[in-house]
N, C-alpha and C positions, 0 to 999 in steps of 0.2 A: 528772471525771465524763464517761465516755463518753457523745458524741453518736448518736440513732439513725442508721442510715443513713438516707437516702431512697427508698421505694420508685419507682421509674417508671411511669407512668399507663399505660405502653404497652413492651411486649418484644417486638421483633422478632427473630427467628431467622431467621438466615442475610443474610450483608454481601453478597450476590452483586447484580447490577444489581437486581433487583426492590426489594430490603430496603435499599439504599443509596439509592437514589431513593426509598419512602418515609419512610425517617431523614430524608433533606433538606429533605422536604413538612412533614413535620412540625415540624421545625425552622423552619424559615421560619413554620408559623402558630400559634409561641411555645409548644410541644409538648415536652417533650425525652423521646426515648424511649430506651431500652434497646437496644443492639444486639452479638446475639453472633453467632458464629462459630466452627464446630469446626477450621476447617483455619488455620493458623498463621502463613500469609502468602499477599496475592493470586496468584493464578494467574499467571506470565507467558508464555499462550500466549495464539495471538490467539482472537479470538468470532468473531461474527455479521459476515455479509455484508456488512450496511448496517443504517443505520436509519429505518426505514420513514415515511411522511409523520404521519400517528396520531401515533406518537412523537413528533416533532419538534414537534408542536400540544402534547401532554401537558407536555414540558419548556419552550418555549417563556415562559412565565410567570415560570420561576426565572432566568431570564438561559444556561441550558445551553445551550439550541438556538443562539443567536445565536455562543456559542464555539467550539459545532459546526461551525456554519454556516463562519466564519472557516479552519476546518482542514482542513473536508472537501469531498469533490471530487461536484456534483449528478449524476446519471444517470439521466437519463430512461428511456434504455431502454436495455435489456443482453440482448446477445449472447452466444452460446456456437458457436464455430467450433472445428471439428478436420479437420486439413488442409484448409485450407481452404473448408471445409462447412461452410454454417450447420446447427448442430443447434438451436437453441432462440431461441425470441427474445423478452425479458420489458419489457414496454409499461406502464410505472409512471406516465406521464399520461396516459394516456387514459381519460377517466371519475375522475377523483379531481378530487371538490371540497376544493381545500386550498390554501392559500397556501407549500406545500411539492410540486409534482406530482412526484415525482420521492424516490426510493432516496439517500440520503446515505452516499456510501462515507469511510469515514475511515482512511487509512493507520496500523495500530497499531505495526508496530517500529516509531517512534519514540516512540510513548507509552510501549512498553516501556521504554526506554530512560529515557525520561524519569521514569518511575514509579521503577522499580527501578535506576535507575545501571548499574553495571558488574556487578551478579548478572545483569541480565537479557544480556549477551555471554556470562557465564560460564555460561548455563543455556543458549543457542545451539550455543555450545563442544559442553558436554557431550553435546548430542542429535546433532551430527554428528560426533561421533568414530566414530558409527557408520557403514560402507559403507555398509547400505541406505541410509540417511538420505543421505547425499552420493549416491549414487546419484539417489534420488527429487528429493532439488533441484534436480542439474544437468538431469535428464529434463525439468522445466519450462522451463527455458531453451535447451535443444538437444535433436537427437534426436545427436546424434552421442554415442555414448557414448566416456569417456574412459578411457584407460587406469588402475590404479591406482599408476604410478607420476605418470598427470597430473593425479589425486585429491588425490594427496599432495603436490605441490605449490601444487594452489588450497588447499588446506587446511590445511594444515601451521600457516602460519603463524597463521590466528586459534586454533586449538587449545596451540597451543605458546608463543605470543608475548605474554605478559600486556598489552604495550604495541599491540601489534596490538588485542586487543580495546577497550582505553581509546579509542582513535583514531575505533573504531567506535562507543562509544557516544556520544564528543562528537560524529563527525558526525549520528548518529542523532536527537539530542537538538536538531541546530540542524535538521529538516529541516521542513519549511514548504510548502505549492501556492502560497503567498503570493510566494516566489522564482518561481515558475514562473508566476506571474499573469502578474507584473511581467516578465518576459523575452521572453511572449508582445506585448507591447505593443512591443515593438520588432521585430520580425520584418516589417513591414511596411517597414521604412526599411532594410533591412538589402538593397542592391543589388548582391549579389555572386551568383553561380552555386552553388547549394546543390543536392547531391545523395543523396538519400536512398535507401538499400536495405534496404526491409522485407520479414521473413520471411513468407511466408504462414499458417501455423503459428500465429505467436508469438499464445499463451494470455492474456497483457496488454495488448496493445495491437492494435487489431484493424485492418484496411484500413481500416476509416471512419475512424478520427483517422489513418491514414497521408496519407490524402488531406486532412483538416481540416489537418494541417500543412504540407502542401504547397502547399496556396493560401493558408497566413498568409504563405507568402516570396513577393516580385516574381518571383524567376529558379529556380524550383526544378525538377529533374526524377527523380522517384517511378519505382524498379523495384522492382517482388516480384520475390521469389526462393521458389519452390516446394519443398517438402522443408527446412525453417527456418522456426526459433524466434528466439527475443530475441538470442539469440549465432549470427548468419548467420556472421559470419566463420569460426565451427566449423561449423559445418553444411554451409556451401559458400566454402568457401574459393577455389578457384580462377574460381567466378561472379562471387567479391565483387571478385577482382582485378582479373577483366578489367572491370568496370564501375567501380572505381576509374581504372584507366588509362585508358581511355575516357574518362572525366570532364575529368581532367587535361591530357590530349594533347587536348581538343575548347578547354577552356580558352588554353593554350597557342600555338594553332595560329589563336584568334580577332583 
C-alpha cells in the first residue's frame, strides 16, 4: 500500500542566501519546509563585500554570526586608494548602535575551496586559461605588465598540473586569520631589524596597516615605493634592491 507523500507547510524557492537562511529559521523553530532550486549546483564565485552589522544581529541567535565572527576579519572603516589617492572613504561605526559597529569581511577562496574541493581550482583553472582573465589578475597585483611568455609561466602550471591544483586546494582549505591572530601576538618579542617595502598602489592592503605593522615590531623600518602594487619586486625591481641592500649592509656594518 503506497504511503502518501507529505505535503510541506511551507515552499521556498530559490537556495540562494535569502532562502537558505530562512530554510534554517525555520528549521530551528521545528518547521520543515520545502526548498527548491533550478540551478544544479552552488555558484562557486565569490558574493558580497561583507556582511553588514543588521546581518550579523539577524543571524546571531542561530550560532552563524559567532562562526562568522571566528573567520572573518572586523573593518571599521574602509578605504579606496588609487595611486596613492584616497578616493573614498566608508565610516561603518560611526552612528551604528550595535554590538557589531563595524562591516565583516570574510575571505571566500577558501570557503570555495572548502565547499566544493578540487572543482572549485578546476573552475579557477578554467576561467584563467583565458589572457584577459590573467591579464586582469596580474593588473591587481602589479601595474607592470607581463609578457605572454611570463603569463605562461605563472600560469601554466595550475592549468596544466592536476597536482598543482590539489596543493591549492588543500592549502586553500587550511587557511584561517586565526594563524595570523596567533603570529600577530609575537611580533612584539620578535628583536631583530625587520624591513618592510610597501607599494603605494597596492589595492589590499593600504599605508595604514603598512604602518599598524610596522609598530607591532620593536626594530622595523617602513619604505613606500610609488608606482607599486602587492608584487613591488615586479613593479620596481631595481628600488626594491637597493633598499634591500641597504637594509643588509646597515645590519652588517652595526
Amino acid at each position: 500500500m503506497p504511503y502518501p507523500r507529505q505535503t510541506p507547510d511551507i515552499l521556498i524557492v530559490g537556495a540562494g542566501p535569502t532562502g537558505l537562511t530562512l530554510a534554517h529559521e525555520l528549521l530551528r523553530q521545528g518547521i520543515k519546509p520545502r526548498l527548491i532550486e533550478k540551478t544544479p549546483a552552488p555558484s562557486p564565485n565569490t558574493k558580497a563585500l561583507g556582511v553588514m552589522a543588521r546581518t550579523l544581529e539577524l543571524l546571531a541567535p542561530s550560532g552563524i554570526t559567532q562562526e562568522m565572527l571566528a573567520q572573518g576579519v572586523k573593518v571599521p572603516i574602509y578605504s579606496v586608494f588609487s595611486q596613492g589617492r584616497q578616493l573614498a572613504r566608508f565610516d561603518f561605526a560611526n552612528g551604528i548602535e550595535s554590538p557589531y559597529p563595524y562591516i565583516l569581511m570574510i575571505p571566500q577562496l577558501h570557503y570555495g575551496a572548502r565547499v566544493f574541493g578540487r572543482g572549485f581550482a578546476n573552475f579557477l583553472a578554467w576561467v584563467l586559461r583565458a589572457r584577459s582573465a590573467q591579464r586582469l589578475f596580474m593588473a591587481a597585483l602589479a601595474h607592470y605588465r607581463l609578457s605572454v611568455e611570463e603569463l605562461d609561466a605563472v600560469f601554466h602550471p595550475l592549468l596544466h598540473q592536476p597536482f598543482v591544483r590539489s596543493e591549492m586546494t588543500r592549502f586553500l582549505r587550511a587557511v584561517s586569520n586565526r594563524y595570523t591572530l596567533e603570529a600577530t601576538q609575537t611580533f612584539s618579542r620578535f628583536h631583530h631589524p625587520v624591513l618592510l617595502v610597501w607599494g603605494k598602489d597596492d589595492p589590499f592592503f593600504s599605508s595604514r596597516l603598512a604602518v599598524r605593522l610596522q609598530q607591532a615590531f620593536p626594530d622595523a623600518r617602513l619604505q613606500f615605493l610609488s608606482h607599486s602594487r602587492a608584487f613591488v619586486p615586479l613593479d620596481q625591481p631595481q628600488v626594491f634592491v637597493q633598499h634591500l641592500m641597504e637594509f643588509v649592509h646597515a645590519i652588517l656594518i652595526s
